[in-house]
C-alpha positions as CSV (number, residue, x, y, z in Angstrom):
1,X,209.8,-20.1,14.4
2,X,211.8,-22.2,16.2
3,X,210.1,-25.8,18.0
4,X,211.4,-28.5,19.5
5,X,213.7,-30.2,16.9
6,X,212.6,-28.0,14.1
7,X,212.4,-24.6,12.6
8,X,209.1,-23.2,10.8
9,X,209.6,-20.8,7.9
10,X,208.3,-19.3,4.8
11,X,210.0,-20.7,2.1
12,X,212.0,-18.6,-0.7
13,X,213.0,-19.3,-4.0
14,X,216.5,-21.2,-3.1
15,X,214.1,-23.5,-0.5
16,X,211.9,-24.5,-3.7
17,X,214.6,-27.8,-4.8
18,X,214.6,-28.6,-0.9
19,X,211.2,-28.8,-0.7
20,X,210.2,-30.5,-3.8
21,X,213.0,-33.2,-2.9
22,X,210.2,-33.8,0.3
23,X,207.0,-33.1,-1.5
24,X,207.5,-35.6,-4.4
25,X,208.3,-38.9,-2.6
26,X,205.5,-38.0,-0.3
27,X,203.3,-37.7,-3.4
28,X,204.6,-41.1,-4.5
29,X,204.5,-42.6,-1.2
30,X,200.7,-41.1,-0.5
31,X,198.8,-41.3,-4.1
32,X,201.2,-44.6,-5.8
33,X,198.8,-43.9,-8.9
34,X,199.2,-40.8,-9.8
35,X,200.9,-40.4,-13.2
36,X,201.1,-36.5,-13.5
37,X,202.7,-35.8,-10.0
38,X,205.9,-34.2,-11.6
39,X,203.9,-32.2,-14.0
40,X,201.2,-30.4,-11.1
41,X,201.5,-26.6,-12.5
42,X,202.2,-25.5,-8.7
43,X,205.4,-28.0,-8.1
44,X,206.8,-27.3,-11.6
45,X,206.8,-23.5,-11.0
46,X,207.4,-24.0,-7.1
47,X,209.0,-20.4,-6.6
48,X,206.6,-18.1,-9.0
49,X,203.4,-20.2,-6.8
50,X,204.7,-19.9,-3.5
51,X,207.5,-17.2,-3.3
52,X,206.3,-14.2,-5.0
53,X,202.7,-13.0,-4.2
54,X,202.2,-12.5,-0.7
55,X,198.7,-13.7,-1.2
56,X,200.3,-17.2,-1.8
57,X,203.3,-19.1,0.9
58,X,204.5,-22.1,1.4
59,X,206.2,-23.2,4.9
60,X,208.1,-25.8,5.7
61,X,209.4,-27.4,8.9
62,X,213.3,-28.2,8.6
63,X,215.1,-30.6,11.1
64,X,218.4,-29.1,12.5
65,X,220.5,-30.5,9.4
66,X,218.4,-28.1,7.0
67,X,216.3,-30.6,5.7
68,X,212.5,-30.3,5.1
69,X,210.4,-32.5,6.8
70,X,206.8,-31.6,6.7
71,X,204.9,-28.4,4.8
72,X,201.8,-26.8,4.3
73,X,200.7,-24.1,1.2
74,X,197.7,-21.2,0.6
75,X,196.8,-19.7,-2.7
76,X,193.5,-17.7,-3.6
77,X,191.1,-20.0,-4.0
78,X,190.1,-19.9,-7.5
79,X,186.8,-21.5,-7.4
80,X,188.0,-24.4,-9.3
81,X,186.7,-26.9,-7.6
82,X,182.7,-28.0,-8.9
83,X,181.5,-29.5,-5.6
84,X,182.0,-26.1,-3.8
85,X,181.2,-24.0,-6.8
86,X,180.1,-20.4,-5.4
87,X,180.4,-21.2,-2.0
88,X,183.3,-19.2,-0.7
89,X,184.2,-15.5,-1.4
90,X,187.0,-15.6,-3.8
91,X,188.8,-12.4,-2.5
92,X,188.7,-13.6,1.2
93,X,189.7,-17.2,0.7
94,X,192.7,-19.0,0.7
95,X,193.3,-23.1,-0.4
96,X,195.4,-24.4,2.3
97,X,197.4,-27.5,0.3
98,X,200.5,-29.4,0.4
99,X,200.0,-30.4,4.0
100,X,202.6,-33.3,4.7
101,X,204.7,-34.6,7.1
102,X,207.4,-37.4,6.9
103,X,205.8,-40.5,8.4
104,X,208.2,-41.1,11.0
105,X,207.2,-37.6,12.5
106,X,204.2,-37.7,12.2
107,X,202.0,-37.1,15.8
108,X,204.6,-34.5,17.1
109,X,202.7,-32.0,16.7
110,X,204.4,-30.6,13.5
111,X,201.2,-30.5,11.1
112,X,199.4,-28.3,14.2
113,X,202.2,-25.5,14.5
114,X,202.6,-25.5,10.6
115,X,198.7,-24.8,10.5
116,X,198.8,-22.2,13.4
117,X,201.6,-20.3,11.7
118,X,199.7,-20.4,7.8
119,X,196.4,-19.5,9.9
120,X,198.4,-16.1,11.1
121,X,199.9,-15.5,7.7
122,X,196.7,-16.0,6.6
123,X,194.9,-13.2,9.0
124,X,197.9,-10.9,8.2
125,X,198.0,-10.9,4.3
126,X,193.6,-10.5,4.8
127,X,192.2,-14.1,4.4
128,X,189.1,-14.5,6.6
129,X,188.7,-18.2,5.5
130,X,190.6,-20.9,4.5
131,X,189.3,-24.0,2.3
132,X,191.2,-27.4,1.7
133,X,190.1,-30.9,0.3
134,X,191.1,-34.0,1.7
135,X,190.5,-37.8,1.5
136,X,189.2,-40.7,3.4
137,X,192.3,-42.9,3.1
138,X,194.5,-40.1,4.2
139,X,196.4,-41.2,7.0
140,X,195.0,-38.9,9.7
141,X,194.0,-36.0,7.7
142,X,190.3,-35.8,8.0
143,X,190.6,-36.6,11.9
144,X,193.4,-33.8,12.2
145,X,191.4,-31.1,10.0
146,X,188.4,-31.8,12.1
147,X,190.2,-31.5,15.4
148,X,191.6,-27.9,13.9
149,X,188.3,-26.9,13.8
150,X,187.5,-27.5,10.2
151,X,184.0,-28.2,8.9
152,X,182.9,-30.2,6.4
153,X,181.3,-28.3,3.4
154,X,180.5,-31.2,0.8
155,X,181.6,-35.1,1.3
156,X,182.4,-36.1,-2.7
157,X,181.0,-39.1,-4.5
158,X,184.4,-39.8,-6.3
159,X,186.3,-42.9,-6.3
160,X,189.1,-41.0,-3.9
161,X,186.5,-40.0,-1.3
162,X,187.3,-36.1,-1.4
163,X,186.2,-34.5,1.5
164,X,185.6,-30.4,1.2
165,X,186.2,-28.9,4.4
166,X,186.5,-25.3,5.7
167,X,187.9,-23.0,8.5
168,X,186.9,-19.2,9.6
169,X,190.2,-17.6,10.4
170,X,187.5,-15.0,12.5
171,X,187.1,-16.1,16.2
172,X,183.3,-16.7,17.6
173,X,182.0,-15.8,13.5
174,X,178.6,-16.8,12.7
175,X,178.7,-19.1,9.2
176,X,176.2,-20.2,6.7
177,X,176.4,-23.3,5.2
178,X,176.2,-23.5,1.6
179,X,175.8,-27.2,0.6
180,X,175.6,-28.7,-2.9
């Protein structure tokens, strides 16, 4: 999809250096302390995560000289995560992750057409929910995800402030709550 000053795609297998030369110094730049960014199982093995199964996708938003400047990722959720433990329906749900844009963009609008195009991908590959985790010092995150129309499932009592939050892709869908 083409926007303003950027094109929207699913990424392939020959995006996966372009991306990851976006997605790392954003890790650096965003978490300073992380020691194991390089060795996150999804980033080394970019194209087998994001490019084969159709249940999984990464997009990306590239300027007009081909370079990536924001993206945004699904998988199955895996029920991996402890605070949410049992609370989502494991064939239905998707993790939404990677979500990042470069910081002189940021407020353009790229984040909300990168969400709306995973949201239809979503619908179309049969997701009916889609789950994410965020953090308080984030800049904007938790204001954005709210404003998308995310919930918050479970606020975490860790020393990164994780916030659990959710979305029905379903329009007007009655939800129970299922809180830890």
């Amino acid at each position: 999809m083409k926007y303003k000053e950027w094109t929207i795609r699913k990424i392939t297998a020959s995006d996966t250096k372009a991306a990851l030369d976006f997605i790392i110094p954003m890790l650096q730049e965003i978490f300073p302390n992380m020691a194991d960014v390089l060795v996150r199982w999804d980033l080394a093995n970019m194209a087998e995560t994001y490019t084969v199964d159709p249940k999984t996708a990464m997009f990306a938003a590239f300027d007009k000289d081909g370079k990536v400047v924001a993206t945004i990722a699904i998988r199955p959720y895996d029920d991996r995560l402890d605070k949410v433990k049992g609370c989502y329906d494991v064939t239905k749900t998707a993790e939404l992750s990677r979500c990042y844009v470069d910081s002189s963009l940021r407020r353009k609008g790229i984040a909300g057409e990168l969400l709306t195009v995973l949201e239809e991908y979503c619908r179309s590959v049969g997701y009916s929910d889609i789950c994410l985790h965020t953090h308080r010092f984030l800049p904007g995150g938790y204001p954005f995800w709210l404003s998308r129309g995310c919930i918050v499932r479970e606020f975490g009592n860790d020393r990164d402030e994780t916030i659990y939050m959710d979305k029905s892709l379903a329009l007007n869908e009655q939800r129970l709550l299922c809180f830890g």
